[in-house]
N, C-alpha and C positions, 0 to 999 in steps of 0.2 A: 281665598282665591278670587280676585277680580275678574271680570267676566268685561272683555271688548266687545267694543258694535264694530261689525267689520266693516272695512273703508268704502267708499263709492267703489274704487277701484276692484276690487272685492266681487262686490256685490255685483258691479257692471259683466267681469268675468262669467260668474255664475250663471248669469241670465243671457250671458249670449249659449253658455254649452248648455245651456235648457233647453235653450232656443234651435240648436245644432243637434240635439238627441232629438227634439221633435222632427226636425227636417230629416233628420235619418229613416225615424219612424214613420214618416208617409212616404217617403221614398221605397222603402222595406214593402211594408202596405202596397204600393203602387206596382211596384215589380213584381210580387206574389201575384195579384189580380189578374195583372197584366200576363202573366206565364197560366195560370190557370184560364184565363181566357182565350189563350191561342191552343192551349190542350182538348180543350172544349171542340173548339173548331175544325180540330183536327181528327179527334173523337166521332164526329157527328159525319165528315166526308168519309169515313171510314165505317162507321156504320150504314152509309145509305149503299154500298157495294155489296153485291151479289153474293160476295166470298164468306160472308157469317151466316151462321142460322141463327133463326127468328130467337129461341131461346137464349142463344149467347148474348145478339143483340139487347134481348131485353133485362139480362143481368147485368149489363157495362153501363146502360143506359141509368139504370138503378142504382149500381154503385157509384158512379160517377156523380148522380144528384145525391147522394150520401155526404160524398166526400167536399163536394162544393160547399155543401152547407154548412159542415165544419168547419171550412177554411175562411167562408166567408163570417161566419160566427167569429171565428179564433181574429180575424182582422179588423173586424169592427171592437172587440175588446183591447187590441193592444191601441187600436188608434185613441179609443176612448182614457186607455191608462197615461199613452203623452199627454191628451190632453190636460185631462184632471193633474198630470205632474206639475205640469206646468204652470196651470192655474194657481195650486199649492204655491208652488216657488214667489209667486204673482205675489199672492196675496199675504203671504209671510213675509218677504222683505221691503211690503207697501210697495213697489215696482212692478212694473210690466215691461215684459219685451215686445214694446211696439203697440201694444192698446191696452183700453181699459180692461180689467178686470176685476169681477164681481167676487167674492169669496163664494169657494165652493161649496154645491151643498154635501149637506151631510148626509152618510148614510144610514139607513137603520138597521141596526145587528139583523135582522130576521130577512133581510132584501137580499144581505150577502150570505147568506147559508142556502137561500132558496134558489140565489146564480150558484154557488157550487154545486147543489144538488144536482140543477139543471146539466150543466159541463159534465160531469162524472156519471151521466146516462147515455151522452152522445159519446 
């Protein structure tokens, strides 16, 4: 069985929907933030009012920084996985969409056991 190199054409395809999954994925990212940051704000006029007790306050308050810190974990990892996709893509079919690109590093088996262990306790 012969094996093709796939055409420019091809290839050009490929790297523009890399390129259209990444702009999803900060668009995704952006709008998540962007909603957790207006909840936040609305979170916080709603705690300075007379109408909760100090207890309740300070369990919303506490959960609420809970939850922010996952979400903002959980966004900085997906934004981190476009990137590195990308970079991949990059650097396998010797193109970039739109700059250079270094080959990715690599990881060490024991780095990514010790981010899942970390995930799987939050």
């Amino acid at each position: 069985m012969t094996r093709r190199n796939p055409s420019e054409e091809n290839i050009d395809k490929l790297l523009k929907a890399s390129e259209d999954l990444m702009s999803l994925g900060m668009s995704f990212t952006h709008k998540i933030d962007t909603a957790l940051g207006e909840f936040k704000r609305n979170l916080e006029l709603m705690m300075r009012s007379n109408f909760l007790e100090k207890a309740v306050r300070e369990m919303l308050a506490e959960s609420f920084a809970t939850l922010e810190n996952v979400v903002k974990a959980n966004l900085k990892n997906i934004d981190q996985i476009y990137t590195e996709g990308g970079d991949w893509y990059s650097f396998y079919l010797g193109k970039a969409a739109g700059k250079e690109i270094l080959p990715p590093p690599s990881r060490a088996p024991n780095a990514v056991s010790e981010k899942a262990k970390a995930q799987s306790g939050s």
